[in-house]
C-alpha positions as CSV (number, residue, x, y, z in Angstrom):
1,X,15.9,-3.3,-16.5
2,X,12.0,-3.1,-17.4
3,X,11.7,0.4,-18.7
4,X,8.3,2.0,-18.8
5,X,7.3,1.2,-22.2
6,X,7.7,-2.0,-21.5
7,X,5.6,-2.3,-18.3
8,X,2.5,-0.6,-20.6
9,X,2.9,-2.8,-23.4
10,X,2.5,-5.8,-20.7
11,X,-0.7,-4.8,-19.5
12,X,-2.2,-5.1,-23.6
13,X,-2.9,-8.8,-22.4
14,X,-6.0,-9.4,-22.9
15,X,-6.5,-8.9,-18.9
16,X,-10.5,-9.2,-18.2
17,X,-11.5,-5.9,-16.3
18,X,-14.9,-4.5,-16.4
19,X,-16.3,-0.7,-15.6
20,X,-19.5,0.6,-16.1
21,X,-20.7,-2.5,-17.4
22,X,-18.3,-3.3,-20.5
23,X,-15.4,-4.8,-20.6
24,X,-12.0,-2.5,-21.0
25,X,-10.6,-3.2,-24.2
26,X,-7.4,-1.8,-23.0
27,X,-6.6,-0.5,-19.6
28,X,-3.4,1.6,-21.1
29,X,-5.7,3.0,-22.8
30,X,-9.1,3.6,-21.0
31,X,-9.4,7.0,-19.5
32,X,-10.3,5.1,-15.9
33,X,-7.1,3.7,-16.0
34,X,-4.8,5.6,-19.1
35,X,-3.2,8.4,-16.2
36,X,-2.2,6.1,-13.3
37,X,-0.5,3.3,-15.7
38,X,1.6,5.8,-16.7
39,X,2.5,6.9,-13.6
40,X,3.5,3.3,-12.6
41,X,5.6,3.2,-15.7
42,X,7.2,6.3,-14.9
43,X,8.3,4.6,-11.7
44,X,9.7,1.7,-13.7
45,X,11.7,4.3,-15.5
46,X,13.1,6.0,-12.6
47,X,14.7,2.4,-11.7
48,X,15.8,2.1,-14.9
49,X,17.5,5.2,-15.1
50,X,21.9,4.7,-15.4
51,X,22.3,7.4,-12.8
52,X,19.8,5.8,-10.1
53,X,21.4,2.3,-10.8
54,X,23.1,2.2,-6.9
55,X,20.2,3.7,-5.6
56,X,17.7,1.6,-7.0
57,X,19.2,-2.1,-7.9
58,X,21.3,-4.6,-6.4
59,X,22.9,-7.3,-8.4
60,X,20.7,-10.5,-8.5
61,X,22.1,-13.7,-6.7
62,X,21.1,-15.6,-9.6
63,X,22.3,-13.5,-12.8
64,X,24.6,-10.7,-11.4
65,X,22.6,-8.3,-13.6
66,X,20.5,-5.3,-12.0
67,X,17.2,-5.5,-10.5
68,X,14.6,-4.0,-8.0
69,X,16.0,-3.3,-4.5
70,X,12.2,-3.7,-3.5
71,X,13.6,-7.2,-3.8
72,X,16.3,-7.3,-1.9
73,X,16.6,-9.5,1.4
74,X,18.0,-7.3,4.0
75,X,20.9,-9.2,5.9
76,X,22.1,-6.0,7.7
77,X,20.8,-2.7,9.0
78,X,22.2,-0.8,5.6
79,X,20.3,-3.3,3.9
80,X,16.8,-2.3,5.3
81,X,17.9,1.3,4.7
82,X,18.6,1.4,0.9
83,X,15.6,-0.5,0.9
84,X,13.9,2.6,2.2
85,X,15.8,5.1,0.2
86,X,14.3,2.9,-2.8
87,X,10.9,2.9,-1.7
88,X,11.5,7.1,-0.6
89,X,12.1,7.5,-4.1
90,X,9.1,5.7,-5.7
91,X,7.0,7.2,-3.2
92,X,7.5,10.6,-3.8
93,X,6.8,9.9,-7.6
94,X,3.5,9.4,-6.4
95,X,3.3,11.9,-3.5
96,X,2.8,8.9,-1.2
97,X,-1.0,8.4,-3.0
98,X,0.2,5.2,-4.4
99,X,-0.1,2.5,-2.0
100,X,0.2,-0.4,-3.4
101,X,3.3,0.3,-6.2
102,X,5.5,-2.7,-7.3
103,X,7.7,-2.6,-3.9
104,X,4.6,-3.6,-1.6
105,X,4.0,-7.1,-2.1
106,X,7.8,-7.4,-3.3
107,X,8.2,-7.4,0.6
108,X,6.1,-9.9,1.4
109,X,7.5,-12.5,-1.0
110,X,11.1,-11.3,0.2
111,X,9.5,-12.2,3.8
112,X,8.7,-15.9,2.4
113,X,11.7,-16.6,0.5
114,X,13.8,-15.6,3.8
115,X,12.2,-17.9,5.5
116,X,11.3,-20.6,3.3
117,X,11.2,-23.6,6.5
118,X,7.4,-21.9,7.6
119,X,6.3,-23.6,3.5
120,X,8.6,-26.7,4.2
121,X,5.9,-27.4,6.9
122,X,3.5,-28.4,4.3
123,X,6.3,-30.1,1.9
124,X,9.4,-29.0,0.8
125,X,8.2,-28.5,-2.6
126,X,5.9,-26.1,-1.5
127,X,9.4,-23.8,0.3
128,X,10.7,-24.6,-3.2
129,X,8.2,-22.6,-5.2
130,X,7.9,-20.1,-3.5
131,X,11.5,-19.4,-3.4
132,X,11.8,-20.1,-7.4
133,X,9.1,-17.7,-7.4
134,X,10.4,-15.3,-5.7
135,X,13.6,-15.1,-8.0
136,X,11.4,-15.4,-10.8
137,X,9.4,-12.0,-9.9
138,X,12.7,-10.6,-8.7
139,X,15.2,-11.3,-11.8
140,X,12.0,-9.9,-14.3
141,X,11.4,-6.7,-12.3
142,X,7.8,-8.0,-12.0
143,X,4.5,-6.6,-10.3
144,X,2.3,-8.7,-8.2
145,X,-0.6,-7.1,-5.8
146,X,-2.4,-9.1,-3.9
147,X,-5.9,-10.5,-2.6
148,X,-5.8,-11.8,0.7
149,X,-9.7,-10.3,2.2
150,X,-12.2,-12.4,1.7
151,X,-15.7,-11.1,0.5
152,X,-18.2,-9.0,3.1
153,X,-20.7,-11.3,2.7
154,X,-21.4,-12.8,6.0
155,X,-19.1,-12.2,8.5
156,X,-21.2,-14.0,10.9
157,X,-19.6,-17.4,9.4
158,X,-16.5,-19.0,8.4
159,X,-15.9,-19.4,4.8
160,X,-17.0,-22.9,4.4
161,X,-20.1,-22.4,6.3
162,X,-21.1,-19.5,3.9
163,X,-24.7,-19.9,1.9
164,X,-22.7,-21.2,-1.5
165,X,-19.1,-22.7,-0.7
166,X,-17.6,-20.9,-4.1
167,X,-17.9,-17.5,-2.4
168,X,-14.7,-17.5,-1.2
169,X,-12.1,-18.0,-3.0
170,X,-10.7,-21.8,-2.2
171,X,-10.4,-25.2,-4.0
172,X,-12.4,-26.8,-6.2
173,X,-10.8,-29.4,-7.8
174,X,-7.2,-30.8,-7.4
175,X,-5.4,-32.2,-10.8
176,X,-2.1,-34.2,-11.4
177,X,-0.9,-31.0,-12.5
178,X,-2.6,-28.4,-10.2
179,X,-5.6,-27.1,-8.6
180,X,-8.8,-25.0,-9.6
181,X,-9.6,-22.3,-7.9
182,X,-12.9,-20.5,-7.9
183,X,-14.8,-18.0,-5.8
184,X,-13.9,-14.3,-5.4
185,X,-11.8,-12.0,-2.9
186,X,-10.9,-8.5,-2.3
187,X,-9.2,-6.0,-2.5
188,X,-6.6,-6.4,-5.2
189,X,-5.5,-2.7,-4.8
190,X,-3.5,-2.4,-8.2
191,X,-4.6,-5.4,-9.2
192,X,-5.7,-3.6,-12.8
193,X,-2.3,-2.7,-13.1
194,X,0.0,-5.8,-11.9
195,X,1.5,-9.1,-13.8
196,X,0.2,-11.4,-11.0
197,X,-2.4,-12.2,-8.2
198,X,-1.1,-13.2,-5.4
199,X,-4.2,-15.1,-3.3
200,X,-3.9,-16.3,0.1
201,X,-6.2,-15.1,3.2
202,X,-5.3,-13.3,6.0
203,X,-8.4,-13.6,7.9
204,X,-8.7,-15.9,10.6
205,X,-9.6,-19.2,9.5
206,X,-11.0,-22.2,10.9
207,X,-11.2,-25.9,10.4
208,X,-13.5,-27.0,7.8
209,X,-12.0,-23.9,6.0
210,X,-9.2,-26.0,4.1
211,X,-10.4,-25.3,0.8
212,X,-9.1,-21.7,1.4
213,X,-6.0,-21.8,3.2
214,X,-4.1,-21.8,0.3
215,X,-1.3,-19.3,-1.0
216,X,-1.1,-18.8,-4.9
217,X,0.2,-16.8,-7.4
218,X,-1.9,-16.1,-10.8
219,X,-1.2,-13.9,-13.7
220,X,-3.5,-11.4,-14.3
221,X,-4.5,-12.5,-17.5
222,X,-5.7,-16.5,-16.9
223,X,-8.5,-17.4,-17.7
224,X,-11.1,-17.2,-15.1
225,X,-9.8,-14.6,-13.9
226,X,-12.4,-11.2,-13.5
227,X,-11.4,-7.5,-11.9
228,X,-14.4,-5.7,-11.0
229,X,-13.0,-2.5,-9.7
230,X,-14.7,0.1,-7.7
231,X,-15.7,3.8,-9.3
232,X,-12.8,4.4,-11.2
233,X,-12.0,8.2,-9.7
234,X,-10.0,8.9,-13.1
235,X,-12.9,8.4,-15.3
236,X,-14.4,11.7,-13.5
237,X,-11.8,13.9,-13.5
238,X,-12.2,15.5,-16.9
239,X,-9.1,17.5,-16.4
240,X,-5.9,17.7,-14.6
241,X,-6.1,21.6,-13.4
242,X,-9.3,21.1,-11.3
243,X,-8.2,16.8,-10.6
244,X,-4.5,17.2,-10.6
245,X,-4.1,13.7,-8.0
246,X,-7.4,11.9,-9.3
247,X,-6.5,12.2,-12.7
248,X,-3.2,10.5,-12.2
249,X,-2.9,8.4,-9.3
250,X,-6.1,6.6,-9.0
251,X,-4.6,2.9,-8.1
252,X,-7.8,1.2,-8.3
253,X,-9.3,-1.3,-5.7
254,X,-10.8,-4.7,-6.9
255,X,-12.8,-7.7,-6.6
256,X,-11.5,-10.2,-8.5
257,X,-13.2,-13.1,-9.2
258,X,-11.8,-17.0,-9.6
259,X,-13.9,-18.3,-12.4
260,X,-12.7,-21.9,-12.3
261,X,-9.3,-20.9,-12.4
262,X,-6.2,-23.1,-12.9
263,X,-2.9,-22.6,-11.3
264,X,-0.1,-25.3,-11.4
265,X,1.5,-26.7,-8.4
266,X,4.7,-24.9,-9.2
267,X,2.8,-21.7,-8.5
268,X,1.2,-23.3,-4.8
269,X,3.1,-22.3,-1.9
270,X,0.8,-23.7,0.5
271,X,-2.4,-26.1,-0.1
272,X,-5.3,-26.4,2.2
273,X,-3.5,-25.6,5.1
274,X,-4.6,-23.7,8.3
275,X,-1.5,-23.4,10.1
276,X,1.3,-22.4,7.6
277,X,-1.9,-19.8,6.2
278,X,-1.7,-18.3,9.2
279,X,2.6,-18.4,10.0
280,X,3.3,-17.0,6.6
281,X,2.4,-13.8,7.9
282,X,3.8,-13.8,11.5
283,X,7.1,-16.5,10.9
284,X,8.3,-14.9,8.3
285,X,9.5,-11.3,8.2
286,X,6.7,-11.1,4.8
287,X,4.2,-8.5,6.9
288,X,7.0,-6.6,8.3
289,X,8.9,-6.0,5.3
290,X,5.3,-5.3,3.3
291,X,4.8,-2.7,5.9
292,X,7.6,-1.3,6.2
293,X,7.2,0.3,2.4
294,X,4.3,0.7,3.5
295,X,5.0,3.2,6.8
296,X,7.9,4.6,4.0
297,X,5.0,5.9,1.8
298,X,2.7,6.8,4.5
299,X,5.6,9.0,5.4
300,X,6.6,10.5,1.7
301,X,2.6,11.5,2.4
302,X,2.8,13.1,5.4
303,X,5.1,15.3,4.5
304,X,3.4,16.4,1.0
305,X,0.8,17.3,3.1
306,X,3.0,19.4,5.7
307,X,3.4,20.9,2.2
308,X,-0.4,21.3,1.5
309,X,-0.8,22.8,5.3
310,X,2.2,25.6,5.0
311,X,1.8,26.3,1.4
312,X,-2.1,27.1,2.2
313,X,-1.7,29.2,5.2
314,X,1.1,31.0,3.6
315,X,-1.1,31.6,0.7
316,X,-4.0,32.9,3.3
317,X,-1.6,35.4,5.1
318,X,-2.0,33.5,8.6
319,X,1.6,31.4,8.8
320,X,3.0,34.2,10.9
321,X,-0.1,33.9,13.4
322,X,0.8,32.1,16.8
323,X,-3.0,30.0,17.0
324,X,-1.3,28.6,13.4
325,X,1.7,28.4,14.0
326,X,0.6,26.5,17.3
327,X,-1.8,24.3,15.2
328,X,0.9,23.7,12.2
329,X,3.7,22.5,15.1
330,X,1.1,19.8,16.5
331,X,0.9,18.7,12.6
332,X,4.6,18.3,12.2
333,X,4.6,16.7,15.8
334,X,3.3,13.8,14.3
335,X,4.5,14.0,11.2
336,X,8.3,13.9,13.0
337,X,6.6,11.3,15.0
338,X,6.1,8.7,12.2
339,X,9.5,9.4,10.5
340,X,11.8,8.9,13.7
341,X,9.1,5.4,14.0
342,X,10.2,4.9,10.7
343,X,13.8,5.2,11.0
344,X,13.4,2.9,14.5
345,X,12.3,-0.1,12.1
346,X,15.6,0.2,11.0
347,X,18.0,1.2,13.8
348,X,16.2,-1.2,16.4
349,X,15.9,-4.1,14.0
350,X,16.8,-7.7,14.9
351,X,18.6,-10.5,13.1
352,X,17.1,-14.0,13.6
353,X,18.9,-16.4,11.3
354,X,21.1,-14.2,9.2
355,X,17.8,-11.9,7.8
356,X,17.2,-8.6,9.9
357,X,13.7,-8.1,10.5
358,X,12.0,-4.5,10.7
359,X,11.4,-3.6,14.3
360,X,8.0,-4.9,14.9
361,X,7.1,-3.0,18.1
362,X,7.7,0.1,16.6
363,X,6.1,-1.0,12.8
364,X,3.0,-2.1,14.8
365,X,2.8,0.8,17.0
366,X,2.9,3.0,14.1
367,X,0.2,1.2,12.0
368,X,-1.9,1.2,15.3
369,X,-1.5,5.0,15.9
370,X,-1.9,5.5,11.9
371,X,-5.6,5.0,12.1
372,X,-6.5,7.3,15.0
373,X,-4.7,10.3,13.6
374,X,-4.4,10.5,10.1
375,X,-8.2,11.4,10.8
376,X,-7.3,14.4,13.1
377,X,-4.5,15.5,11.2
378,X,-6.6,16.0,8.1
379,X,-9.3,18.0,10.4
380,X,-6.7,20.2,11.5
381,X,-6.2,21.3,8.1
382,X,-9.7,21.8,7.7
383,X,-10.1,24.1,10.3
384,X,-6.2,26.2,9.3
385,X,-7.6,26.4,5.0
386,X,-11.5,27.3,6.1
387,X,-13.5,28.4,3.7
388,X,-10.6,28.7,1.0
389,X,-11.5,24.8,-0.1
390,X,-15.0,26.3,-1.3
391,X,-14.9,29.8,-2.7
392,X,-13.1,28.9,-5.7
393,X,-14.0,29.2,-9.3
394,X,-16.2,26.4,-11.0
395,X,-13.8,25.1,-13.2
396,X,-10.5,25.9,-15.1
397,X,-12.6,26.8,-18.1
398,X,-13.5,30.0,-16.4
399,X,-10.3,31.7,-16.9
400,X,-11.0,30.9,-20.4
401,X,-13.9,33.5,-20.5
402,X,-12.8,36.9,-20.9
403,X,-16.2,38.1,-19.9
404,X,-15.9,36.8,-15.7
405,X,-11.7,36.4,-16.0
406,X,-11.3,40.1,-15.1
407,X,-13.5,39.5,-12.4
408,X,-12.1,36.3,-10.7
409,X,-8.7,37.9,-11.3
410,X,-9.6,40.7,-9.0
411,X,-11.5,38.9,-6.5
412,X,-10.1,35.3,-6.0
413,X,-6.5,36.2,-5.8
414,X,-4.7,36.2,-2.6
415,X,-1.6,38.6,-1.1
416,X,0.7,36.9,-3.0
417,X,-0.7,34.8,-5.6
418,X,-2.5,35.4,-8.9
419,X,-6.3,34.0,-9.1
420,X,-5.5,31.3,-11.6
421,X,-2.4,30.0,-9.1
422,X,-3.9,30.2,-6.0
423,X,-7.0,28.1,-7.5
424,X,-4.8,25.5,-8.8
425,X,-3.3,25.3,-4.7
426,X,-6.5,25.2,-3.4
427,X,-7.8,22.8,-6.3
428,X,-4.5,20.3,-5.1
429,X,-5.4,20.5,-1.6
430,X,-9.4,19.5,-2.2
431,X,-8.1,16.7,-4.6
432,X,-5.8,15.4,-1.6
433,X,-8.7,16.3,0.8
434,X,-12.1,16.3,0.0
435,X,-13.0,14.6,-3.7
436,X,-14.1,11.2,-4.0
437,X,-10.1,10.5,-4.3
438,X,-9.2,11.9,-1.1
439,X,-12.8,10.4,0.8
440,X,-11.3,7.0,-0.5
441,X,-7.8,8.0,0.8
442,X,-9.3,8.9,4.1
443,X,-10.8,5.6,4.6
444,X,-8.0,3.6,2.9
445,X,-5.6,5.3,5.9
446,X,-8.1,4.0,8.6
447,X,-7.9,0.7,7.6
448,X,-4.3,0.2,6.1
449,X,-3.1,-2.5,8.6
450,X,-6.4,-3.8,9.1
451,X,-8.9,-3.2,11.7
452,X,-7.2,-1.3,14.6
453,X,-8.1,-3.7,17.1
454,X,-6.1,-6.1,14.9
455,X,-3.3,-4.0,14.9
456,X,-3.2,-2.9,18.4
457,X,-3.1,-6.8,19.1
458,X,0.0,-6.7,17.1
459,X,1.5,-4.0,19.4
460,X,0.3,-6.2,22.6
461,X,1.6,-9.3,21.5
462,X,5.4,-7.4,20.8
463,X,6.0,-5.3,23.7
464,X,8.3,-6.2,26.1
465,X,6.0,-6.8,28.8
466,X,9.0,-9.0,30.7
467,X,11.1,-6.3,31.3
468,X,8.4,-4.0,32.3
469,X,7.1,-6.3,34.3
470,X,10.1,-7.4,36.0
471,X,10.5,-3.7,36.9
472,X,7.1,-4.2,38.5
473,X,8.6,-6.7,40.8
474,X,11.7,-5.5,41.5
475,X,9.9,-2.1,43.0
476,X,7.8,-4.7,45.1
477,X,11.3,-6.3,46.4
478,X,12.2,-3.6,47.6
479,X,13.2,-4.2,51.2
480,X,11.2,-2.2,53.6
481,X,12.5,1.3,54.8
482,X,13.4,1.0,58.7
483,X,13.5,3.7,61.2
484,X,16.6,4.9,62.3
């Protein structure tokens, strides 16, 4: 197995990643990055561990020898659920604020190599590599995040009607022994900390846009390739007492960019093709089983903050009031809500060709409601934690002061906390709630799935309209009620 040392000696590649206008010599070893590679290799441990060896590995098809359940195929119901368990476990590492860990995109090439006929389509070579890399990532216990969002530049055109045709990223040039990519796309969340890009779109495209209906994979380091992440919340945080989530968990977001970049045909999976671009997501189980580790974190976050919510009014003295306990019930309403949605994935999942797919009705429903209340669930514990978010001491340093620590002591404890505990609460709750880290998280939430028209499409397209329908016209069938 690929302990954690290992994973962090990986990443000293030579990777080119630039933050406040230099380059990062080092992303182990940058503070914008240092805390949340760690906390990725600490997940890699976990796996590694002897005593989570049933819980988190399955023996490879290929080698017998353990690796990642994140890569396993489900063929049966138990299958998708030790999946989960996996993912449960990697999740709460992270407190769900990891989105975008090792098991995500795992899922979506687990998707393609179950159904490798949708890449046939374009050439059986094409359903070959992306089966031999499949088993590749799998039997290394490797990381691959993904950019499949093009650019905002003008969303008013397609991509090959855009002012330069190397904004996107699509083909350039086609050799005897690959294709050159160049161009850029977003949002490679991870991307800083993973072995390979995988590139593809997932944006409608439309024809004339051939040079970028293409699905790749890239290792971080080729050249060419450029991560230009956003504000790195980690490099802000100058200490884990008052930051305890941005200091650790900051996963990054990135633009990368594809600086005439080569990638071998053994590594295309589909070239300059609208169709299969489009049916990798949607005929193959790849989005489901993405998102389902993804609605498996969203959870392990929902109920850290259930934790946040009861910890602070208990904290407060209100927990025993009815208006909170009223307000705390409607949170763990939907909370409950996701989790039995989550466990319907599973227990209403369908086989189609010896591969059980992840329920989608209830997947898509979930994503589509994810949007419209993670919003309100976060204002509700606004309005239970009040003012307590803001009356806090400036900083940890000032319980380093003997001159004010008597006096913060005294007035900034609560019924049944110390000052210096209940600040470190309250500090964890702002971190998840109201920093730049949990503004970002806030957004990221909202658009998880995509736009929600997108995903509500998704639940439209997957109901079961027939038999609702046909209920319709049975109750019109009915025969008319005579006078006796």
């Amino acid at each position: 197995m690929r302990t954690g040392a290992e994973y962090l000696r990986s990443l000293q590649d030579g990777r080119q990643v630039y933050v406040d206008g230099d380059r990062v010599a080092d992303v182990v070893r940058h503070p914008a990055f240092r805390e949340a590679a760690r906390s990725i290799a600490r997940l890699y441990d976990i796996a590694a561990a002897p005593e989570n060896r049933e819980l988190m590995t399955f023996p490879s098809p290929e080698t017998g020898l353990p690796v990642l359940r994140a890569y396993q195929i489900p063929k049966t119901h138990a299958d998708l659920r030790a999946r989960r368990l996996f993912s449960e476990t990697w999740a709460e590492a992270t407190f769900g604020l990891m989105g975008r860990t090792p098991d995500h995109v795992a899922g979506f090439f687990c998707g393609y190599a179950a159904a490798p006929g949708v890449f046939a389509a374009g050439g059986q070579t094409f359903a070959d590599n992306v089966v031999s890399f499949y088993e590749h990532l799998r039997d290394n216990h490797l990381y691959a995040s993904y950019a499949i969002v093009p650019p905002q530049i003008d969303r008013s055109k397609p991509a090959h009607k855009q002012s330069d045709p190397t904004l996107h990223a699509g083909v350039v040039k086609e050799r005897d022994d690959g294709i050159v990519i160049a161009g850029a796309q977003q949002v490679a969340t991870g991307g800083v900390f993973s072995d390979y890009i995988h590139l593809s779109c997932i944006h409608p495209l439309q024809p004339g846009d051939e040079n970028y209906a293409n699905c790749v994979a890239i290792p971080v380091s080729a050249p060419g390739v450029k991560l230009f992440p956003r504000r790195p919340f980690a490099l802000r945080a100058d200490n884990s007492f008052d930051y305890p989530l941005s200091s650790r968990f900051d996963e990054s977001d990135s633009y990368v960019v594809f600086d005439n970049v080569f990638v071998p045909w053994e590594r295309v999976f589909i070239y300059r093709n609208l169709e299969i671009t489009r049916d990798q997501w949607w005929k193959t189980p790849s989005h489901v089983y993405g998102n389902h580790q993804a609605q498996v974190r969203y959870v392990t976050k929902l109920r850290f903050m259930m934790g946040l919510a009861q910890r602070m009014v208990e904290m407060i003295g209100t927990a025993a009031q009815p208006p909170v306990q009223i307000m705390m019930g409607e949170l763990a309403a939907l909370a409950s809500i996701y989790e039995g949605l989550l466990l319907a994935h599973e227990t209403n999942a369908p086989i189609e060709n010896g591969v059980l797919w992840p329920s989608r009705i209830t997947l898509y429903a979930a994503m589509a409601m994810q949007s419209e209340f993670n919003g309100r669930m976060l204002e509700m514990i606004r309005e239970l934690v009040s003012s307590s978010v803001i009356s806090l001491p400036s900083s940890v340093a000032d319980f380093d002061n003997p001159e004010i620590a008597p006096v913060i002591e005294r007035y900034m404890r609560s019924g049944s906390m110390d000052a210096k505990s209940r600040t470190a609460l309250v500090r964890l709750l702002w971190d998840f709630l109201g920093t730049e880290f949990g503004s970002r998280h806030q957004q990221y939430e909202k658009f998880y799935g995509g736009a929600s028209f997108v995903v509500k499409q998704n639940v439209y397209r997957n109901y079961d309209f027939k038999r609702a329908t046909a209920m319709v016209d049975a109750a019109l069938a009915l025969p008319p009620v005579k006078d006796e």
